[in-house]
N, C-alpha and C positions, 0 to 999 in steps of 0.2 A: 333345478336351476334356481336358483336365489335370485332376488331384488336385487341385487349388488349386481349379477353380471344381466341385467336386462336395464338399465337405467342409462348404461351407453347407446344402446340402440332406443332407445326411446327417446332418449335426446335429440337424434338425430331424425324424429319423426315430424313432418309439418304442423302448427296447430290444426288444421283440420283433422288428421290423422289422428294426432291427439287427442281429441275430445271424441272422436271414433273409438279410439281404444278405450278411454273411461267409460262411454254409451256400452260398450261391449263386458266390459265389467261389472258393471253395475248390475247388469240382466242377469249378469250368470252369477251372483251376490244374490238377487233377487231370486231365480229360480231356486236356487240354495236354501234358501229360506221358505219356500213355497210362497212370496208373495206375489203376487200377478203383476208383471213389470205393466206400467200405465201409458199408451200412447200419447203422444199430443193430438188435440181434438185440432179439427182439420174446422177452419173457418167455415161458417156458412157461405160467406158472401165475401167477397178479396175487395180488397178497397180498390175505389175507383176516383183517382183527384177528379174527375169532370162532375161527379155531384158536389164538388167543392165551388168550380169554379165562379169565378164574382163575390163569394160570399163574403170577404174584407173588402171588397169594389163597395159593395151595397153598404155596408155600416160606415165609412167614409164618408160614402154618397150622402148620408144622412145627418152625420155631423157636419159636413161642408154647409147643405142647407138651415140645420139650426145657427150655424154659426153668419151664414148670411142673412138669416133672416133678424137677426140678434142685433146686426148692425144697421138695417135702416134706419135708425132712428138718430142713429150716429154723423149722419151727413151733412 
């Protein structure tokens, strides 16, 4: 089977699919080679926005009061 008649049906595959078949090629290029195909390292710790939260709130918080405190003098 040649590239020529597999590029119809791969056209017709989803990009998910797609990058499935490249992941799937690449391995077996890899195994080919004898290099150790390399997983993705699995995070320690998954992000969690609630150790975010406020933390634009508070630097705000802070230039509001430099910037009020800037202007009493102003009055």
């Amino acid at each position: 089977m040649s590239i020529n008649d597999l590029l119809p049906s791969v056209a017709t595959l989803s990009h998910a699919d797609k990058f499935r078949l490249v992941q799937i090629l690449l391995e077996q290029l890899a195994k080919e080679e004898g290099i150790s195909a390399q997983q993705t390292p699995v995070p320690v710790e998954t992000f969690n926005p609630r150790h975010y939260f406020g933390v634009a709130h508070q630097s705000r918080k802070n230039i509001d009061e430099y910037i009020a405190s800037s202007r009493e003098g102003w009055n």
